[in-house]
C-alpha positions in Angstrom: 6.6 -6.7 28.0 4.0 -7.8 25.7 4.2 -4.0 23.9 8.1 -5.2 23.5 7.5 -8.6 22.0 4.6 -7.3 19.6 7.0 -4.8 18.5 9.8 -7.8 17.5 7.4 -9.8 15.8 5.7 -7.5 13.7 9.1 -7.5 11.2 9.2 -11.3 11.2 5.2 -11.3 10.4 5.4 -8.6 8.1 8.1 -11.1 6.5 6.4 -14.1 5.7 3.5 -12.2 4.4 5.8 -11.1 1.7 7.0 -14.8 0.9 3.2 -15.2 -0.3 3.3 -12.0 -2.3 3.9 -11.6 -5.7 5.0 -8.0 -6.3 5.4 -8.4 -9.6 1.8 -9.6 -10.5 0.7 -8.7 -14.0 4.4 -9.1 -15.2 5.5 -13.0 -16.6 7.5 -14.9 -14.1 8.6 -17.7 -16.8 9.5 -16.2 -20.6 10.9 -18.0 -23.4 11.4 -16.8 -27.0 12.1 -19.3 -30.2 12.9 -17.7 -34.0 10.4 -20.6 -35.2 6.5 -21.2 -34.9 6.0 -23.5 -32.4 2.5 -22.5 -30.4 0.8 -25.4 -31.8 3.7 -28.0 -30.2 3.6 -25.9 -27.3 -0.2 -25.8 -26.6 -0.1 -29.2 -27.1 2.7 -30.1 -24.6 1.2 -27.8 -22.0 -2.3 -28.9 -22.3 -1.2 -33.0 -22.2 0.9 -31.9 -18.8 -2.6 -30.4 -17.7 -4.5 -33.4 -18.2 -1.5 -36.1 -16.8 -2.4 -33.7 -13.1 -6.1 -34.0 -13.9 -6.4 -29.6 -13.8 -9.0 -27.8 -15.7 -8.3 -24.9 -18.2 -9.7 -22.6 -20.4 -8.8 -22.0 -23.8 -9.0 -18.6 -25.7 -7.6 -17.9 -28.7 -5.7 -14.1 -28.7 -4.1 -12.3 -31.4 -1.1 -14.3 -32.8 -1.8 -17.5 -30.2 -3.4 -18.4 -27.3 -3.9 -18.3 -23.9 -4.6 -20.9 -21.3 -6.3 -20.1 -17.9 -5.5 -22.7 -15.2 -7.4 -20.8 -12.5 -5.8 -18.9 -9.1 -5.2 -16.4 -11.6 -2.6 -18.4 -13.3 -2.5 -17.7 -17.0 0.1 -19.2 -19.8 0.6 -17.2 -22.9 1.9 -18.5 -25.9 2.5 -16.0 -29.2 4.0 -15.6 -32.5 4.8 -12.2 -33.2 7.5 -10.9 -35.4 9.0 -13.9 -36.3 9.2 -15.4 -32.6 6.9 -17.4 -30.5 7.2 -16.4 -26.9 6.2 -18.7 -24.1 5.1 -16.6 -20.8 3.5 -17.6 -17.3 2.0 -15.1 -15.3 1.7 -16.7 -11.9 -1.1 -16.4 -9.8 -2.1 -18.1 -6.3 0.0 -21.2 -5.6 -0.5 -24.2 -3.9 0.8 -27.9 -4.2 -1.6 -28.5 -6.9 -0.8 -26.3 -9.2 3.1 -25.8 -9.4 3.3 -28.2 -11.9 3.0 -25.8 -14.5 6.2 -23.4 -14.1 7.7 -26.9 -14.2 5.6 -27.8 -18.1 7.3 -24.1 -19.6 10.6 -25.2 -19.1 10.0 -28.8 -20.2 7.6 -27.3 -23.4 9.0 -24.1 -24.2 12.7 -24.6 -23.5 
């Protein structure tokens, strides 16, 4: 009996694992892309939404932008390249404190 229910929850285990998962990691969850050179404004708008949920972030300048580092592995890169800026969030661990920032790309990087 207990052979048979170990056998019927493993599927529903295995499941919620998965919820927590990102397959995808290394690839952006959130992209935008604007014809105009906005990483300044964008920065700007990102780092004031950091400091109104009092989070902590590093700074570093990268070829054509920058990139900010909001730690749990989640990382924001903004770039103008070839007449674009692109806006993308690479999502790492999440937790109540930190979902606020899928939420600043779409307010900052529409």
């Amino acid at each position: 009996m207990k052979k048979l229910a170990v056998a019927l929850a493993l599927p529903l285990l295995f499941a919620a694992c998965g919820r927590f998962h990102n397959e995808d990691a290394g690839q952006p969850e959130v992209e935008a892309a604007s014809t105009d050179n906005r990483v300044n404004s964008i920065v700007q708008c990102i780092t004031g939404e950091a400091k109104k949920h009092d989070t902590q972030y590093k700074q570093t300048a990268i070829p054509q932008g920058v990139m900010l580092e909001f730690g749990d592995s989640n990382v924001v890169k903004v770039r103008y390249d070839n007449s674009e800026t692109t806006y993308r969030f690479y999502p790492g661990e999440r937790h109540p404190s930190n979902l606020w920032i899928e939420g600043a790309g779409k307010k900052c990087a529409p």
